[in-house]
PABAGU-904952 format. One record per atom (N, C-alpha, C): residue in one letter; z, y, x. Coordinates in steps of 0.02 Angstrom, whole numbers, padded with zeros to 5 digits, always signed. Layout:
! PABAGU-904952
aZYX ...
! end
This chain:
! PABAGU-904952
x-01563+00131-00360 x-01509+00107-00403 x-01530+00040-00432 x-01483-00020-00425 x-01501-00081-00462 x-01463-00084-00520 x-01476-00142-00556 x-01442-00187-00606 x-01388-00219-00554 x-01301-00205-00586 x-01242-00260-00555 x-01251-00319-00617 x-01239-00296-00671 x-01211-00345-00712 x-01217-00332-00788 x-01225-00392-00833 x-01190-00363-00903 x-01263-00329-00944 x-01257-00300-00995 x-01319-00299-01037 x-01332-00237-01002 x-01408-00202-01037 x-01418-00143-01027 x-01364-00082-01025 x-01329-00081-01059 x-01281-00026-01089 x-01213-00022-01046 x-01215-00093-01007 x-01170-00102-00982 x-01121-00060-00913 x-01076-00002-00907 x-01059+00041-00872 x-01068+00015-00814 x-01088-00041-00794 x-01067-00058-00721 x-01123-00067-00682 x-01167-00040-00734 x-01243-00034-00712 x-01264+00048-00663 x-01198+00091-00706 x-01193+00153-00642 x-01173+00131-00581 x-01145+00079-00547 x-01135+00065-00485 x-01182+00046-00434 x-01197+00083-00402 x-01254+00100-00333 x-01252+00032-00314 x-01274-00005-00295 x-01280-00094-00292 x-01283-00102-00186 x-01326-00029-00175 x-01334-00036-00115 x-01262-00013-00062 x-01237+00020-00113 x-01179+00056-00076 x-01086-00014-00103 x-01107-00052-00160 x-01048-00108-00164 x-01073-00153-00128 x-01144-00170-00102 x-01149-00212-00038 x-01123-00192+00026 x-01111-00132+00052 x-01091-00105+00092 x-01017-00102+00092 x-00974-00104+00031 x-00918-00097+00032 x-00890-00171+00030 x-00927-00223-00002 x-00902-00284+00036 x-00913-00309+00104 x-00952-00296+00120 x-00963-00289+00209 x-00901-00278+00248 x-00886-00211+00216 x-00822-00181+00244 x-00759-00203+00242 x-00779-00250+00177 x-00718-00289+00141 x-00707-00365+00187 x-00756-00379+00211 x-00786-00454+00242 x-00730-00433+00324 x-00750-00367+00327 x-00735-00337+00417 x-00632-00338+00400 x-00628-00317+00354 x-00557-00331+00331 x-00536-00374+00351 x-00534-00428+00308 x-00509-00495+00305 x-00505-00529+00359 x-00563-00522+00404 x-00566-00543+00474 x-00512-00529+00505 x-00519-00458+00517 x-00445-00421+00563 x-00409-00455+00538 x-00368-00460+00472 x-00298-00475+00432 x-00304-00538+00504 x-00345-00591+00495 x-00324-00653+00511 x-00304-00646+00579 x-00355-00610+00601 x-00318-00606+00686 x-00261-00563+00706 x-00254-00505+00645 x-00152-00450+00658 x-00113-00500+00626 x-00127-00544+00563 x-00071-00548+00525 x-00056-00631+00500 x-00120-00650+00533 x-00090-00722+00548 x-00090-00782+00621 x-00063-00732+00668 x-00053-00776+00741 x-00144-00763+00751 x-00159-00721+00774 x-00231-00703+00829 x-00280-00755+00770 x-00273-00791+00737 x-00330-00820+00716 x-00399-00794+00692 x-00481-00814+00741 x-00517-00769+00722 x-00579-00804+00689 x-00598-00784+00618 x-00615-00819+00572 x-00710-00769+00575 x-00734-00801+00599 x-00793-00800+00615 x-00824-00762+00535 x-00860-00701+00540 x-00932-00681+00495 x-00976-00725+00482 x-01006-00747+00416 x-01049-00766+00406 x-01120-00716+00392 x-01114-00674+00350 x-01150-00593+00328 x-01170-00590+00385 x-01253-00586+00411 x-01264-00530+00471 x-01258-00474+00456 x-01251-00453+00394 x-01246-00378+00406 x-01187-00336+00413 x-01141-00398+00388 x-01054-00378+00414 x-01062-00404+00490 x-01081-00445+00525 x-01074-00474+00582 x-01090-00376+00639 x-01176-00379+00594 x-01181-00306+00641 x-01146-00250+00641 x-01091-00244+00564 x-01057-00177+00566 x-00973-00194+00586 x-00963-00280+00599 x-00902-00272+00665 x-00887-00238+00726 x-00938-00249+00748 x-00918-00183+00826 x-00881-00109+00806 x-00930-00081+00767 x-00907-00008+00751 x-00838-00023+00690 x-00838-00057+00653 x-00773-00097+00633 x-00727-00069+00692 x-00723-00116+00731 x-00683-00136+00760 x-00651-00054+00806 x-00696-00010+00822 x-00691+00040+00854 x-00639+00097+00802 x-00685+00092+00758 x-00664+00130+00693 x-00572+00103+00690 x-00557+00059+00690 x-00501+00020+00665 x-00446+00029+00726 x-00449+00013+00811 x-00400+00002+00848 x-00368+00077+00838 x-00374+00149+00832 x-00328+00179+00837 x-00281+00188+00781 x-00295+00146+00719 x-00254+00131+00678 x-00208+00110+00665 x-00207+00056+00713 x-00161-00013+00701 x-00105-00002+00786 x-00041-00051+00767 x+00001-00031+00800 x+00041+00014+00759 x+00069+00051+00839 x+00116+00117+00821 x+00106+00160+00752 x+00052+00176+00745 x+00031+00209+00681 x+00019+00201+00623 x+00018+00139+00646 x+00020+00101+00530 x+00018+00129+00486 x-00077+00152+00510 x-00106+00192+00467 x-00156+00124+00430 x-00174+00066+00476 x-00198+00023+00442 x-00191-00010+00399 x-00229-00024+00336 x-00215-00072+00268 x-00242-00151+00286 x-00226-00204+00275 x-00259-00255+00295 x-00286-00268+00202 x-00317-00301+00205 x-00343-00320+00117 x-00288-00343+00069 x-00246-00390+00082 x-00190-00407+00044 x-00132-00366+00070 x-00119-00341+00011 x-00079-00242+00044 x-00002-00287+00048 x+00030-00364+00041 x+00080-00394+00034 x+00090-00376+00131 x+00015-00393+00144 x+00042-00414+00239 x+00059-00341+00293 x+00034-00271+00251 x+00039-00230+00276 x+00105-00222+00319 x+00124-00181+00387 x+00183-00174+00397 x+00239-00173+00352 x+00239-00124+00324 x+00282-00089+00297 x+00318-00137+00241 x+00263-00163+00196 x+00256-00217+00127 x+00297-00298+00145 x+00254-00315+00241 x+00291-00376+00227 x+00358-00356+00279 x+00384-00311+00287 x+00455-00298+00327 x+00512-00292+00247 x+00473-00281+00206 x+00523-00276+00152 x+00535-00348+00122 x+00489-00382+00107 x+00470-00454+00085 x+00544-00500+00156 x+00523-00488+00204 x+00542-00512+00260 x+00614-00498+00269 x+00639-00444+00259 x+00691-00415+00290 x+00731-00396+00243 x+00710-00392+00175 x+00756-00378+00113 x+00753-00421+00041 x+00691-00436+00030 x+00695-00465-00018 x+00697-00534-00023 x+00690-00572+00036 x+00689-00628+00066 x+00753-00652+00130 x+00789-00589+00137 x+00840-00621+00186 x+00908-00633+00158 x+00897-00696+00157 x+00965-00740+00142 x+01029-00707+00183 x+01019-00702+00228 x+01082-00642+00245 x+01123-00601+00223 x+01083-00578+00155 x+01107-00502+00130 x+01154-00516+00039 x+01205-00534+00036 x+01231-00538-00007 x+01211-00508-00069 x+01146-00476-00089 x+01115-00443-00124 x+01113-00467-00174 x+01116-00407-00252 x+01087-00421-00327 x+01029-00419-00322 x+00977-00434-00341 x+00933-00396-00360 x+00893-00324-00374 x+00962-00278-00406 x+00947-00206-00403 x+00970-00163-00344 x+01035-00209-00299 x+01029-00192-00241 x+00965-00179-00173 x+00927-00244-00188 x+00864-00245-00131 x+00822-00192-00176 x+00826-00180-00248 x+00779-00173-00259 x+00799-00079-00245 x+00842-00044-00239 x+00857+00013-00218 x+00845+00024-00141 x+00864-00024-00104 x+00824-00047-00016 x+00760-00022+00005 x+00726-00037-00069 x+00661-00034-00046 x+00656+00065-00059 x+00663+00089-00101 x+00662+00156-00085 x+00696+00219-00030 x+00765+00167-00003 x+00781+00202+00047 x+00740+00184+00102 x+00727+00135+00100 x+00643+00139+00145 x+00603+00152+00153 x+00568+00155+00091 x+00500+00207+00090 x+00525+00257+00103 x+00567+00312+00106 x+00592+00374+00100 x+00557+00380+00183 x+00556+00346+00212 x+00533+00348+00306 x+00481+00290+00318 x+00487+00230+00297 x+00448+00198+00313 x+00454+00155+00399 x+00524+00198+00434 x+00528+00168+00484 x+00581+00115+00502 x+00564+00052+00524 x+00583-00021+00540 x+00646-00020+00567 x+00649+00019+00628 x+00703+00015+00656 x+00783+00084+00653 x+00738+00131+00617 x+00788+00145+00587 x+00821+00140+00534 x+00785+00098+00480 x+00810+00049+00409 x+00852+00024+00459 x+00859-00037+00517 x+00890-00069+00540 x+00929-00064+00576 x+00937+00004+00596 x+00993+00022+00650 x+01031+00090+00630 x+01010+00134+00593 x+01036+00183+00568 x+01070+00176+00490 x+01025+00121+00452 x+01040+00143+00370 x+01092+00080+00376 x+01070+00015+00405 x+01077-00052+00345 x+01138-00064+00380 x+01195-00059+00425 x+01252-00055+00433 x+01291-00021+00367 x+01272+00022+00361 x+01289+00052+00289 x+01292+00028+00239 x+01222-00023+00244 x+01228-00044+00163 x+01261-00110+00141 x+01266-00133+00204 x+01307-00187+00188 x+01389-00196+00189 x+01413-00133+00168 x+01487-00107+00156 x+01463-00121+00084 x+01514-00124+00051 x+01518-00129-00029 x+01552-00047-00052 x+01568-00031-00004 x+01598+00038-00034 x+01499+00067-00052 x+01478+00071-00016 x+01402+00107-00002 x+01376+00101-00083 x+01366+00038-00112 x+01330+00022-00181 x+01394+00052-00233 x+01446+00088-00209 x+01477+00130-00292 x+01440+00200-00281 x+01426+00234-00229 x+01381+00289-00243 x+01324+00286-00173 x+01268+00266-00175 x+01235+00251-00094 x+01208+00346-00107 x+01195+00379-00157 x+01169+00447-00145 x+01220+00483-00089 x+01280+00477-00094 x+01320+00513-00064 x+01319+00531+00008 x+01286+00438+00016 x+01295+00435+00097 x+01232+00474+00136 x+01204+00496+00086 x+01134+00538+00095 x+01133+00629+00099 x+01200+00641+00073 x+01232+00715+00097 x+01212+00741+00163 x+01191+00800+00153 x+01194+00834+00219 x+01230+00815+00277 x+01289+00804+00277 x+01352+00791+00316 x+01377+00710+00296 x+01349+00670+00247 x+01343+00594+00241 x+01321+00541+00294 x+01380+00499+00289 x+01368+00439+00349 x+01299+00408+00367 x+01266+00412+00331 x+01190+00401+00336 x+01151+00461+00372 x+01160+00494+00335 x+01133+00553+00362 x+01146+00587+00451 x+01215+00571+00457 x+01238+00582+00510 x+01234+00510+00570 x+01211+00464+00539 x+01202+00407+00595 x+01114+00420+00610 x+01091+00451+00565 x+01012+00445+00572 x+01006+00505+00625 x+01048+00544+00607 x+01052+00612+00689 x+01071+00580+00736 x+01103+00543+00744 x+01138+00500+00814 x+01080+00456+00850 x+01060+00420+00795 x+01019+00370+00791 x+00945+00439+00833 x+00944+00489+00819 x+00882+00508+00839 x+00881+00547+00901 x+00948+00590+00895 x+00967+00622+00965 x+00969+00556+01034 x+00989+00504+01024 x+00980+00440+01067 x+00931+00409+01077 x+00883+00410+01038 x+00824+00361+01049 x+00771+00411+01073 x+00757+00487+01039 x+00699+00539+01008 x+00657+00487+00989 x+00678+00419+00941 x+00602+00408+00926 x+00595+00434+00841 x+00538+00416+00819 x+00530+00453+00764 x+00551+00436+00722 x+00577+00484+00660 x+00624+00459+00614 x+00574+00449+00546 x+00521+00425+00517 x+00466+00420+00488 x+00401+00408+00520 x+00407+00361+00471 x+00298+00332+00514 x+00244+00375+00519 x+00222+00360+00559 x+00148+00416+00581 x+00110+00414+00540 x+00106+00359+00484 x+00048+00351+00437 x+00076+00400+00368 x+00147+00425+00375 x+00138+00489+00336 x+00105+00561+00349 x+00103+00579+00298 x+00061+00639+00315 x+00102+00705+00298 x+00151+00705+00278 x+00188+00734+00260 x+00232+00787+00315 x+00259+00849+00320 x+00260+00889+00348 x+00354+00894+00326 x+00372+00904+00373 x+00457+00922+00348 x+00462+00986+00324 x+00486+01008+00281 x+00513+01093+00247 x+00544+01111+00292 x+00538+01186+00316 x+00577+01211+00371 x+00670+01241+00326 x+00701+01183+00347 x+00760+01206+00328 x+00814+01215+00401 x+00827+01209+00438 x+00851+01216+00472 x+00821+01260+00539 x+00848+01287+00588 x+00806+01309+00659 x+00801+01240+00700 x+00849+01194+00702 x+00825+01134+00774 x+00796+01079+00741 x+00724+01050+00759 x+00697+01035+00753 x+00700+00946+00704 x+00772+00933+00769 x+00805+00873+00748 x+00846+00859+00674 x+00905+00911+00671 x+00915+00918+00626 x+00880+00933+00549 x+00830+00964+00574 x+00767+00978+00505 x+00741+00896+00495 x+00722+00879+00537 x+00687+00834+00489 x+00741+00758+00482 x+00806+00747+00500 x+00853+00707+00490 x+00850+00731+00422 x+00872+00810+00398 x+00896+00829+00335 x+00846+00819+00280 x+00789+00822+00296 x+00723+00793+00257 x+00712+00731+00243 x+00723+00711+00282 x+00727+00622+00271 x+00783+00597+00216 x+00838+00623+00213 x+00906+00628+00169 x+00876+00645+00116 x+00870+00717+00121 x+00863+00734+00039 x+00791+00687+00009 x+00745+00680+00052 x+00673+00651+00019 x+00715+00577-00017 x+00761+00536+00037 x+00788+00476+00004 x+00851+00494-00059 x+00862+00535-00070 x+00893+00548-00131 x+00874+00567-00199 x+00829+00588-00173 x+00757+00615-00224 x+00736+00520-00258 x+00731+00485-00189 x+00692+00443-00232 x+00747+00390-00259 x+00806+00383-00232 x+00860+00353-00299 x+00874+00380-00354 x+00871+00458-00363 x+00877+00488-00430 x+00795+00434-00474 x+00745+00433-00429 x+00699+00381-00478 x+00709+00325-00476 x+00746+00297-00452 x+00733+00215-00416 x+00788+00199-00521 x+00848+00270-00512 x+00892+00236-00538 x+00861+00257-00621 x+00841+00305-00619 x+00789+00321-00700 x+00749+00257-00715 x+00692+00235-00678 x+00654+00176-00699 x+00672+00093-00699 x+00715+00102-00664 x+00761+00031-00674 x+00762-00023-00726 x+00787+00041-00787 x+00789+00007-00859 x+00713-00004-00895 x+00666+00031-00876 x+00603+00039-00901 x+00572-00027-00839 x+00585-00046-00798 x+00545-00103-00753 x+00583-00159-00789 x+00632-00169-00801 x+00684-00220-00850 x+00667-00238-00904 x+00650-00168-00941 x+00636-00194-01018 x+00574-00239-01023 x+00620-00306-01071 x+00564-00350-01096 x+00517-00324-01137 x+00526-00279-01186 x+00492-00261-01259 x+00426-00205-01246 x+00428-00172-01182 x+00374-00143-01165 x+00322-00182-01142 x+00260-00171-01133 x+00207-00204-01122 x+00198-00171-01032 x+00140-00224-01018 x+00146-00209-00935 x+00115-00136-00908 x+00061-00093-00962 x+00044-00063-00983 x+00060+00019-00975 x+00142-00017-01019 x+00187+00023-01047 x+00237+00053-01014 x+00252+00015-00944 x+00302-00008-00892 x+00245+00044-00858 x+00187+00048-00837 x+00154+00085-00801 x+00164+00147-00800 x+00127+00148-00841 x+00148+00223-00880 x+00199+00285-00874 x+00253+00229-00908 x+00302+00270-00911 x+00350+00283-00826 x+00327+00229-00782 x+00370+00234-00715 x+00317+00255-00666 x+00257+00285-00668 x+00236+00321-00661 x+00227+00399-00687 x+00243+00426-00749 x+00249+00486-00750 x+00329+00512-00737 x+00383+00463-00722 x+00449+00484-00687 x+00438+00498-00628 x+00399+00463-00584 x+00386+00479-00508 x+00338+00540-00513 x+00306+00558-00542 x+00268+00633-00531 x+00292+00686-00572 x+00356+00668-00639 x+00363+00737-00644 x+00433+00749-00620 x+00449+00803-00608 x+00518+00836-00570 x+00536+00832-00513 x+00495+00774-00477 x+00531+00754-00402 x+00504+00778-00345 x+00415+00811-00362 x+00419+00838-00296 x+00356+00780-00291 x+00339+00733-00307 x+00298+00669-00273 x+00240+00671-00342 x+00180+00655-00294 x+00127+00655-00317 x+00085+00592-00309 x+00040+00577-00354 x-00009+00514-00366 x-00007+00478-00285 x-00007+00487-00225 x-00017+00438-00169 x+00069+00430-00168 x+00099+00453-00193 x+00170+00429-00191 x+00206+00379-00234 x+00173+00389-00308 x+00177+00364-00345 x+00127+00300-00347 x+00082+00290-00284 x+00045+00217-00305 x+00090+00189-00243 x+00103+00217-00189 x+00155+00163-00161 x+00209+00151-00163 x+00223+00167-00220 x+00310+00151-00223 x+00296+00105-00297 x+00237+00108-00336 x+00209+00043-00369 x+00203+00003-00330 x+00156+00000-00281 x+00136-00061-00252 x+00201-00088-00213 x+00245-00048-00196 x+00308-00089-00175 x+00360-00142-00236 x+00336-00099-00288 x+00374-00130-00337 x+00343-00186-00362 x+00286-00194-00369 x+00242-00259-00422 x+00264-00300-00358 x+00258-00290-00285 x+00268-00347-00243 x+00340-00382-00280 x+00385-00333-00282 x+00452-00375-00271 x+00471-00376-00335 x+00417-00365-00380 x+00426-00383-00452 x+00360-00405-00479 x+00323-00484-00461 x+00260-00496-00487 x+00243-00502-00566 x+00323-00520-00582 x+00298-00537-00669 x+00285-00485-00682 x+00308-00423-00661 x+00299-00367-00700 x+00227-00341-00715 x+00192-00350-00662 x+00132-00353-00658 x+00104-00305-00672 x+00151-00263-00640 x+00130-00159-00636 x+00065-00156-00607 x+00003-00184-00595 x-00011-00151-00551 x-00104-00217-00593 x-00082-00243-00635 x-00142-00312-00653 x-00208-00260-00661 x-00183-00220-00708 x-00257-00178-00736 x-00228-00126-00736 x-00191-00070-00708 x-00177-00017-00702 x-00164+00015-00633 x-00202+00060-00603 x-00177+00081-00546 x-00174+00167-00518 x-00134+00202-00487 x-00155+00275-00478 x-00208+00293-00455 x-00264+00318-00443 x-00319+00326-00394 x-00281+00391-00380 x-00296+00383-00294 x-00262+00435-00242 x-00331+00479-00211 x-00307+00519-00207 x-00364+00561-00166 x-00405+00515-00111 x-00371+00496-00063 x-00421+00464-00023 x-00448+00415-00054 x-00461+00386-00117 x-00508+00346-00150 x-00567+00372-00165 x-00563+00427-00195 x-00619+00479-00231 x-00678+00473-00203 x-00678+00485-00118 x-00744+00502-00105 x-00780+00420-00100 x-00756+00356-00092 x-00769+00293-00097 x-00805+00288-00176 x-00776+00313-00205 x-00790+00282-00299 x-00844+00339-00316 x-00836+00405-00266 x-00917+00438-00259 x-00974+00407-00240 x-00946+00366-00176 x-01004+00337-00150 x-01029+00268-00181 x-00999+00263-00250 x-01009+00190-00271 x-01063+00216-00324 x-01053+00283-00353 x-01057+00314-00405 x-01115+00376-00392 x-01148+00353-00336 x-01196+00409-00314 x-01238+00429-00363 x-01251+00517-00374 x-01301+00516-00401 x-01281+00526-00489 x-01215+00479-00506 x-01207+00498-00586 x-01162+00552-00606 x-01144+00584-00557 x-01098+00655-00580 x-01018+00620-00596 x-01008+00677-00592 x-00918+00658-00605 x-00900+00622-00669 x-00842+00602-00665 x-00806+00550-00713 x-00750+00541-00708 x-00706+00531-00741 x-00628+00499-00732 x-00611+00461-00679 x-00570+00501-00640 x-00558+00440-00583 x-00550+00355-00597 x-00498+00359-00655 x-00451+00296-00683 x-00515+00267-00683 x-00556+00294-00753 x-00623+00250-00771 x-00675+00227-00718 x-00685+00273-00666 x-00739+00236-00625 x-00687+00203-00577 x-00635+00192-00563 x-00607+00134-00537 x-00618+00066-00585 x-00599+00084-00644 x-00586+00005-00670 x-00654-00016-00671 x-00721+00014-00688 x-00788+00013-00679 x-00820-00014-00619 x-00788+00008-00562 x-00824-00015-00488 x-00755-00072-00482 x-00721-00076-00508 x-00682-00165-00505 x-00719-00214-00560 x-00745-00205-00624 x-00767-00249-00652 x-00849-00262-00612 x-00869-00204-00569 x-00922-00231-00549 x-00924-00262-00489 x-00897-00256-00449 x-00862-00313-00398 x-00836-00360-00414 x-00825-00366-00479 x-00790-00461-00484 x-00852-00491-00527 x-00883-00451-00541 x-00964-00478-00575 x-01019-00485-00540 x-01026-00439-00462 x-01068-00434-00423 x-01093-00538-00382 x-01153-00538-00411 x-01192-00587-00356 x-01230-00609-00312 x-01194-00530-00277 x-01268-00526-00208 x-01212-00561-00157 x-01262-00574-00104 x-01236-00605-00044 x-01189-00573-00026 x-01177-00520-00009 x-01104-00502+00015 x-01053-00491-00017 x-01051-00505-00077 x-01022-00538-00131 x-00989-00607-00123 x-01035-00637-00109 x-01022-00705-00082 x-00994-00736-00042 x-01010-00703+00024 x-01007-00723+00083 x-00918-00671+00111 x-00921-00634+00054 x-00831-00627+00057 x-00790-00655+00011 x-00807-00692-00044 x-00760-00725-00053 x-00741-00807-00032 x-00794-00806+00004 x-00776-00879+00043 x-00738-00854+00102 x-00755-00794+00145 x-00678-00781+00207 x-00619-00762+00165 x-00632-00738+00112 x-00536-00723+00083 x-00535-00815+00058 x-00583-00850+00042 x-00529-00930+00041 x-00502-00955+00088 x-00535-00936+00143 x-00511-00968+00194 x-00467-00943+00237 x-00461-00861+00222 x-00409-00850+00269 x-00342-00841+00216 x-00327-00827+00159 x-00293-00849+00096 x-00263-00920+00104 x-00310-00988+00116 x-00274-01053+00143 x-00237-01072+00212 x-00255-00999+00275 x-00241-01004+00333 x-00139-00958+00299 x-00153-00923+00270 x-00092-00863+00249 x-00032-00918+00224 x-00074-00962+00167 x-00002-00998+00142 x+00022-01037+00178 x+00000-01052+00229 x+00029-01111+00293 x+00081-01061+00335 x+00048-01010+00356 x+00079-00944+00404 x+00160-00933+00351 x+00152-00921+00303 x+00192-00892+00248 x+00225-00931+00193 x+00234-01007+00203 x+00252-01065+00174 x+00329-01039+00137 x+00349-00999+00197 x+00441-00976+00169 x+00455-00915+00138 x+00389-00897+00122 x+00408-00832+00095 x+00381-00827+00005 x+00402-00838-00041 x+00363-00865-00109 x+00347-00802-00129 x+00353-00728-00113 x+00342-00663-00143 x+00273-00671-00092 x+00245-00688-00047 x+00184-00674-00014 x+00134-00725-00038 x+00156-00779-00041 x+00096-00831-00065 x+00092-00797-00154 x+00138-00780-00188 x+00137-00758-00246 x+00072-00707-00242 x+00065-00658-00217 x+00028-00620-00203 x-00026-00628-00149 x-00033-00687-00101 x-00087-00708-00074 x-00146-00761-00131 x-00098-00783-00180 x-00129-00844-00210 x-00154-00804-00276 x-00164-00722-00303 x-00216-00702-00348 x-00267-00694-00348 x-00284-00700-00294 x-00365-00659-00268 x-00418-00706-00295 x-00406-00710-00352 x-00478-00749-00398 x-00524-00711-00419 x-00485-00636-00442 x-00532-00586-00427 x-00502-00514-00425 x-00542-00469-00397 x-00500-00411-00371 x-00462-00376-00427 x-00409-00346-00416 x-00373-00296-00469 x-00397-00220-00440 x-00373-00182-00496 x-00380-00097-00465 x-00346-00064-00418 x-00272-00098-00428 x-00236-00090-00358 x-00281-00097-00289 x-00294-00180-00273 x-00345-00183-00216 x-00391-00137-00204 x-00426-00134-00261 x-00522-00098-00231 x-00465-00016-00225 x-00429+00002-00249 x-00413+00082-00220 x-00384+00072-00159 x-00336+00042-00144 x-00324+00041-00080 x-00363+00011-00019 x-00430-00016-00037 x-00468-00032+00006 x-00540+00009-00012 x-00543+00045-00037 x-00567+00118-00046 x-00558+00164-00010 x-00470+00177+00004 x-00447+00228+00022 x-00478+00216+00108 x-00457+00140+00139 x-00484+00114+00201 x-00564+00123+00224 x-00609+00125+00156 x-00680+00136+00149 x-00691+00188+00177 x-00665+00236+00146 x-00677+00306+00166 x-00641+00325+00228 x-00600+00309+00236 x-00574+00336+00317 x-00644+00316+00365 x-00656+00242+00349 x-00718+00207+00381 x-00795+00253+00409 x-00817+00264+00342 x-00873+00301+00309 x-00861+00387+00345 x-00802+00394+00345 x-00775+00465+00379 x-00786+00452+00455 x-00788+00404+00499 x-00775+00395+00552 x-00848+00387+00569 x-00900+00339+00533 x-00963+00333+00543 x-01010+00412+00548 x-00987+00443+00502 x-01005+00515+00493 x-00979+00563+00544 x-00932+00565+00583 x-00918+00604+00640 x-00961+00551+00703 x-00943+00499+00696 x-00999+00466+00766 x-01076+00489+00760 x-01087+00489+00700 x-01164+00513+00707 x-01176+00583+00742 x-01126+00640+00705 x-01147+00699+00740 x-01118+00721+00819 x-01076+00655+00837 x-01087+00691+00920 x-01128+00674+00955 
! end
């Protein structure tokens, strides 16, 4: 165990020093990929030998991720599939005669699946009727135009009606298979406008603090609806994108199960603790940390950060959120935690075959 930072007394002195060198490593192997998925193949060379040597298995670890399965996180969670198709395709397309609380309801009938082309071929014909925005729950009925184009839409294509990177299991309500999970997809997206339309006024209000806004639009998404803490941090992180002032997300974030065993391994050795707390703890010690791999990643996030705003010149919600990284928030280190550990999980099954 070393000294990170800060006086004797200082909490961030519980952080395993050998194991946050390791997680910027991992962090270094990140950023790399981003540049070559998410900005035109560009491949931005390791400096770290010791990230240089844990690219290969990187890289192994990582291809059945990416693609079809968009199970992969890239480091700036703005470029993820899912994050910049919304940026791209809703909150940014001049096309769409949209308010504001219109895109901003978009974005939950999206997450409700998460899938691209049926937002685009099943839902968004729909939404761009004006009848749709005096009640859009409706069209989400069992027997609702939505509902019933997303059966069409699936009996025609069989492709999948939700992303593989959910984990989530359909409730057996029906006997054919099709129909069950069309009807799941419905009710799950009605579920989440009954919240979209509760927190609205609470993401609005000036007089709450950013804090306060957390808080409270986080314990609407976990109580009554059925959705739990990994549900409730991505349907934050959808929201601070397409709402930066709000700034849901600066010093407050959910820690999700797949973080835990990461903020264990940061935390080796000191026994349990508050999730919240040893997150904000292993983030103040990563933006304090001054070992080399420390270093030697925040010079590839400058440079691939200056390669992003050129790629992303037309999009001001991505450079908004490409241009913070002065130093990490809690949002980041959990969701690149959560990527740690899938990692660390994968290293640990290669060893024992």
């Amino acid at each position: 165990m070393g000294r990170v930072a800060g006086s004797p007394s200082d909490p961030c002195d519980d952080v395993d020093i050998f194991a946050l060198a390791e997680f910027f490593q991992f962090l270094q192997c990140q950023v790399r990929l981003e540049a070559k998925l998410c900005l035109g193949e560009k491949d931005v060379q390791l400096e770290d030998p010791d990230a240089k040597c844990l690219w290969p298995l990187f890289e192994q670890w990582v291809a059945p991720n990416i693609g079809k399965r968009e199970k992969w996180v890239p480091f700036h969670t703005v470029l993820a599939p899912h994050e910049l198709f919304l940026v791209q395709s809703i909150h940014h397309n001049t096309d769409l005669n949209w308010s504001d609380f219109q895109r901003y309801l978009a974005i939950f009938i999206f997450r409700a699946h998460c899938q691209r082309q049926v937002f685009s071929h099943a839902q968004l014909p729909y939404l761009l009727t004006a009848d749709f925005w005096h009640d859009p729950k409706k069209y989400f009925d069992d027997d609702g135009p939505i509902t019933q184009s997303m059966m069409k839409y699936r009996r025609e294509t069989h492709l999948p009606l939700q992303t593989g990177a959910f984990l989530s299991i359909p409730e057996r309500l029906l006997e054919d298979n099709d129909e069950n999970l069309v009807i799941n997809v419905a009710r799950r997206t009605q579920r989440l406008l009954d919240i979209a339309m509760e927190i609205w006024p609470t993401l609005q209000n000036p007089n709450l603090s950013n804090a306060e806004k957390f808080q409270q639009i986080s314990r609407v998404i976990q109580t009554g609806h059925g959705f739990g803490e990994t549900w409730a941090k991505m349907l934050m992180v959808s929201m601070d994108i397409a709402f930066p002032a709000a700034k849901l997300l600066s010093t407050h974030c959910e820690v999700g199960i797949g973080a835990r065993e990461g903020l264990d391994r940061l935390f080796a050795n000191q026994g349990p603790r508050q999730a919240v707390e040893a997150l904000s703890v292993a983030t103040a010690a990563a933006n304090n940390s001054q070992m080399k791999p420390a270093r030697h990643f925040w010079r590839i996030v400058e440079r691939v950060e200056g390669m992003a705003r050129q790629t992303f010149a037309d999009l001001p919600l991505v450079l908004e959120h490409i241009a913070q990284f002065q130093a990490l928030s809690p949002a980041t280190v959990q969701v690149q935690l959560c990527e740690w550990r899938q990692f660390l999980q994968f290293i640990e099954r290669r060893s024992r075959s």
